[in-house]
C-alpha positions as CSV (number, residue, x, y, z in Angstrom):
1,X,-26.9,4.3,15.1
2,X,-24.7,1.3,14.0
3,X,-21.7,2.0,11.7
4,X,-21.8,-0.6,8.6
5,X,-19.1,-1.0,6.6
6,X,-18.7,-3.2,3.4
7,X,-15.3,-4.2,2.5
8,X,-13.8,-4.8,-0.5
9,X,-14.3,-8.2,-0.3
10,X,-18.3,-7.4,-0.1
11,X,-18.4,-8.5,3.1
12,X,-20.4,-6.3,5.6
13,X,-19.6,-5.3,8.8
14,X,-20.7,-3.2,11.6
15,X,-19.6,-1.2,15.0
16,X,-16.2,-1.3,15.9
17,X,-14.9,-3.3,12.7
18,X,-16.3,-0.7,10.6
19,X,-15.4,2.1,12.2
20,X,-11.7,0.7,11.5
21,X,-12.3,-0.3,8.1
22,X,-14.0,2.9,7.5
23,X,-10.7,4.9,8.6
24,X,-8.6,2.3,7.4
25,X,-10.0,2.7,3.9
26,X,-10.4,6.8,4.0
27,X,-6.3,6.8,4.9
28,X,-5.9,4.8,1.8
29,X,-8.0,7.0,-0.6
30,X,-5.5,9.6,0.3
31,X,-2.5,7.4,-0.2
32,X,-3.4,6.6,-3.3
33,X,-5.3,10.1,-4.0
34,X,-1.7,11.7,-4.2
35,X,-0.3,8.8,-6.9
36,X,-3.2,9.7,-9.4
37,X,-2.2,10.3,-12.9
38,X,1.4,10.3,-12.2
39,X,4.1,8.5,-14.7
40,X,6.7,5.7,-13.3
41,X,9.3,8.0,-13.7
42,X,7.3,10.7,-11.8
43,X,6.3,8.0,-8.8
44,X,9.8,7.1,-8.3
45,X,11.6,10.7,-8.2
46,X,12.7,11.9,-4.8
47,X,11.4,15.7,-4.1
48,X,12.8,16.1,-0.7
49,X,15.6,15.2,1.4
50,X,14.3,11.9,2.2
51,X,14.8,8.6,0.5
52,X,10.9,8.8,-0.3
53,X,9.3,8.7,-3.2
54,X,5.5,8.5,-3.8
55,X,5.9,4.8,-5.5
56,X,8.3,3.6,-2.3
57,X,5.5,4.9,-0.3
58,X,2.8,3.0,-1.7
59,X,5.0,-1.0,-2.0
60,X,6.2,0.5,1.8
61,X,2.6,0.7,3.0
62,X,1.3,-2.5,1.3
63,X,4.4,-4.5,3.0
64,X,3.7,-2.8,6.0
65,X,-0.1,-4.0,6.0
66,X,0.5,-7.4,4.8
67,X,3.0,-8.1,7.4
68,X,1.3,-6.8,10.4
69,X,-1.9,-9.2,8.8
70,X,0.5,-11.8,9.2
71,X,0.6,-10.7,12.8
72,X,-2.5,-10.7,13.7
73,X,-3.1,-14.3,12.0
74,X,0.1,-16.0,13.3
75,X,1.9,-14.1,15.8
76,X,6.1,-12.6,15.4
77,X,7.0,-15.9,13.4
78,X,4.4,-15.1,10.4
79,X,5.7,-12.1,10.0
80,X,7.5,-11.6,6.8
81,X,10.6,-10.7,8.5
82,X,11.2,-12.3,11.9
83,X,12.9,-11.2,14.8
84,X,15.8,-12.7,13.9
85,X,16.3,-10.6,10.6
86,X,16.1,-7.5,12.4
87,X,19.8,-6.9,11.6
88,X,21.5,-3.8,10.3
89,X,22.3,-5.6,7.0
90,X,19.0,-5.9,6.3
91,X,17.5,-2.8,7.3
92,X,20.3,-1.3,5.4
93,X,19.4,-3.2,1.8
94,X,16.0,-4.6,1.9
95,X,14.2,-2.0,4.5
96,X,15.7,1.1,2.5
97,X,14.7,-0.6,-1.1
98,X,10.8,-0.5,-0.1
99,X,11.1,3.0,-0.1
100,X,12.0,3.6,-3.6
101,X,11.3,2.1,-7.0
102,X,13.5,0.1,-8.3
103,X,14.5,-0.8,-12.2
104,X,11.6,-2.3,-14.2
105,X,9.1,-1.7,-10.9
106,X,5.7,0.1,-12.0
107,X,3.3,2.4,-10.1
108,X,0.5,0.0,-11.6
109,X,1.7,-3.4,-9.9
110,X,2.7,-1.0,-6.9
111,X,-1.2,-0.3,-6.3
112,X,-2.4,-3.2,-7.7
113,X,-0.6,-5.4,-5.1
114,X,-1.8,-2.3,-2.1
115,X,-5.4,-3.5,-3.5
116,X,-4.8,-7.1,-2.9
117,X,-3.2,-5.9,0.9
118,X,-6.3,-4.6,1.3
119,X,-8.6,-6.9,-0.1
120,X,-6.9,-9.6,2.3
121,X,-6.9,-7.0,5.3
122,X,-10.5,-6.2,5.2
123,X,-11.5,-9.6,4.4
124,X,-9.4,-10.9,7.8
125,X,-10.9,-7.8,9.8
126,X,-14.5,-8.8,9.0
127,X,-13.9,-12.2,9.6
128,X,-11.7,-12.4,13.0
129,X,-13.3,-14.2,15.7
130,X,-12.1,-11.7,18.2
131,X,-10.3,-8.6,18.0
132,X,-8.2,-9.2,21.3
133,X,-6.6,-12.1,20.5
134,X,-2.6,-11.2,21.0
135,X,0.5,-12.4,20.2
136,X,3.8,-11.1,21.3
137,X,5.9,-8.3,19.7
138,X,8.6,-9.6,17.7
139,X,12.1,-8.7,19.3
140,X,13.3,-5.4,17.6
141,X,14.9,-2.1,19.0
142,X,11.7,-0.3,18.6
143,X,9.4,-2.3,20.8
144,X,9.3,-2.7,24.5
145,X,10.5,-6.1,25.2
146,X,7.9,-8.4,26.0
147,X,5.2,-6.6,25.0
148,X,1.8,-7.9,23.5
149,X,-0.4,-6.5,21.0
150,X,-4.1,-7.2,20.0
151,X,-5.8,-7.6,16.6
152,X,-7.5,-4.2,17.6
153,X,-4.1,-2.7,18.4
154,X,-2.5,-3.8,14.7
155,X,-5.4,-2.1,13.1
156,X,-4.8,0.7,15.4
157,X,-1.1,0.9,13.9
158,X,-2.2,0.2,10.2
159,X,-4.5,3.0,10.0
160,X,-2.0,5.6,11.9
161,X,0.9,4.3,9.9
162,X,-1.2,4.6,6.6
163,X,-1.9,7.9,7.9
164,X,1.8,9.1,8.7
165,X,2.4,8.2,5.1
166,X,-0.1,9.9,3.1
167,X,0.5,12.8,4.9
168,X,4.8,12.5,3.7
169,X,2.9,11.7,0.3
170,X,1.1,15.0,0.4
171,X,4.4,16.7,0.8
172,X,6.4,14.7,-1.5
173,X,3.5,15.2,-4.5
174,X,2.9,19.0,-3.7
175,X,7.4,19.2,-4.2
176,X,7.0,17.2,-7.6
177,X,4.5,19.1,-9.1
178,X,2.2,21.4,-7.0
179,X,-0.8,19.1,-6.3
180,X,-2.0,18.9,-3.0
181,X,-4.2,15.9,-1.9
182,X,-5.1,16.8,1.5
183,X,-5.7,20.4,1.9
């Protein structure tokens, strides 16, 4: 039986692209699952020792996605944030701010901009020649130097790291206010 998938683009796609998308988008559903019917105020308060907050998470995740999309399409030098910025300055300041919400941000435009992330993710899986074309890591601490990574690999890392979050979001929404999303 072949897996078919359409995306939110209304593109369909099937075997290995929509098994991706499939996971890709069920990670999501609980990402965003553990944001629902919370205020701006709520979405940006911190519950646990962390510097998380449920709104962080979700402008976190999208910036995440969108960048490793840039990846996939254009290699380190796309990427929002090149090697060459991968400094302690900004990690400190600009890293640290996607975590949080900041004055006059809103939970809306925080998901509304995850659904265009998505929109464009799905839209680039479905439509990739080839989900082995690779470019090299950019230079950071946290990659093995000289390392490559394929489309397939990105969406690999997307989905876990969409994963990784909802599950902090879980925690983080059950400290706020009880609600569990996940279990």
């Amino acid at each position: 039986m072949t897996t078919t998938e359409t995306t939110t683009t209304g593109t369909t796609t099937t075997g290995e692209r929509a098994d991706l998308l499939e996971t890709l988008a069920n990670q999501r559903h609980f990402l965003r699952l553990t944001v629902d019917g919370l205020t701006n105020e709520q979405a940006g308060q911190r519950t646990t020792a962390s510097e998380l907050c449920l709104g962080g998470l979700i402008k976190h995740v999208a910036e995440v996605e969108s960048n490793w999309v840039d990846f996939i399409l254009g290699g380190p030098d796309a990427m929002a944030h090149g090697a060459e910025e991968w400094n302690a300055e900004w990690v400190a300041e600009d890293w640290l701010a996607q975590f949080r919400m900041l004055p006059g941000e809103t939970l809306a435009a925080a998901l509304e901009r995850y659904e265009e992330v998505a929109r464009r993710t799905d839209e680039v899986v479905a439509t990739l020649p080839d989900l082995d074309v690779s470019h090299p890591l950019p230079e950071a601490p946290w990659f093995e130097p000289g390392a490559r990574w394929s489309a397939r690999r990105v969406l690999l890392h997307i989905i876990a790291e969409t994963a990784q979050h909802a599950g902090h979001a879980d925690i983080i929404r059950e400290s706020l206010d009880g609600a569990k999303s996940m279990g």
